[in-house]
N, C-alpha and C positions, 0 to 999 in steps of 0.2 A: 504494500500500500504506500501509496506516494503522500509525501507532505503538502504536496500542491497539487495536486489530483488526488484526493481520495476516491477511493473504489466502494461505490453502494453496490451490495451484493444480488446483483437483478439475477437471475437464472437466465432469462431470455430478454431481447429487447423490450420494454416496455410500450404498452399500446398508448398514449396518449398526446391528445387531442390536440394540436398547438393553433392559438389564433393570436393573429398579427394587428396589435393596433397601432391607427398612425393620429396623430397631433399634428394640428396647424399653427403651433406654435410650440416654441423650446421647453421642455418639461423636463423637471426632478425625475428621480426616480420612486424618489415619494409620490409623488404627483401620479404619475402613469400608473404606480401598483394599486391608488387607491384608488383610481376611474376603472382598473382592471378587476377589482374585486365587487365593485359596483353591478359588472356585469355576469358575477359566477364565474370570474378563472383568479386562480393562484398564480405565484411564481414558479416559473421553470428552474428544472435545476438545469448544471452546466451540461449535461449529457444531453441534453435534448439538443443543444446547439450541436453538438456532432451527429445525432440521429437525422436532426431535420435537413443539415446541410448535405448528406447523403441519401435522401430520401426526397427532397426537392431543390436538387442544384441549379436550377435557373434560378430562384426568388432573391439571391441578392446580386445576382447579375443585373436585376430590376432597381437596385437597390439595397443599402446597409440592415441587415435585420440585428436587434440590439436585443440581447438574454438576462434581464435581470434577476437571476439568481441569486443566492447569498452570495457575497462581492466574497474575493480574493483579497490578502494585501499583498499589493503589489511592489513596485518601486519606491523608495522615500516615500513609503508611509499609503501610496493612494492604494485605493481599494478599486479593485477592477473587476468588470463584467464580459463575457464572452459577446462577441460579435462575428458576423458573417458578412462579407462584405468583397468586392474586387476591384480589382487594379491592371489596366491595360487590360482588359476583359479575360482573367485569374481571378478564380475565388480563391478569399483568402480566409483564414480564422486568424482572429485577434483577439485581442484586449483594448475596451474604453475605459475611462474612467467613472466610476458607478456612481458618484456622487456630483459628476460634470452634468451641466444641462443636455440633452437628451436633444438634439436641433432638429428638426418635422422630415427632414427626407430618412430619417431611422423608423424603421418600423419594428416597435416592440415587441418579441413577443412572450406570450404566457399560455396559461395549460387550462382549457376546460375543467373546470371541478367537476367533481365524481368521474371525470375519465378514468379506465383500468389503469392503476397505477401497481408497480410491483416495489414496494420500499422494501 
């Protein structure tokens, strides 16, 4: 088990539901979890950002999709969230910073509640 990637012990890929919201204006990530829970979805963990990105690889060819999950600490101190996103048309996986404003071409995403989840 890694200190920076812990490993949840799934048996199989987990089924669950991910929907992608977008903002017409710059949002916390306060902000976005709590219009997110408004609608019946939780936060994603960081695995879904590697399920989704191999399971729909054009969506951030379209644009940056942004995983707020429990944040990482990352560099000097900042806490970081998984993103999907590309460069010269390459998907890439990254890290933003999870406490940085959140700018409207990111589209967040988060997990259907009550979708099969295997924790």
């Amino acid at each position: 088990i890694s200190l920076n990637f812990p490993v949840r012990p799934f048996v199989e890929k987990p089924v669950r539901e991910i929907v992608l919201l977008s903002f017409d204006h710059p949002v916390s990530a306060e902000e976005a979890t709590t219009e997110a829970a408004k609608l019946g979805l939780d936060r994603p963990y960081y695995e879904d950002a590697l399920y989704f990105g191999i399971e729909y690889p054009d969506v951030q060819l379209e644009g940056p999709v942004g995983f707020l999950h429990d944040p990482w600490l990352g560099n000097h101190g900042r806490r970081d969230a998984s993103c999907l996103w590309a460069n010269a048309g390459r998907r890439e996986l990254g890290l933003e910073g999870f406490h940085d404003l959140w700018t409207p071409n990111y589209r967040l995403a988060f997990v259907r509640r009550g979708a099969a989840d295997s924790k």
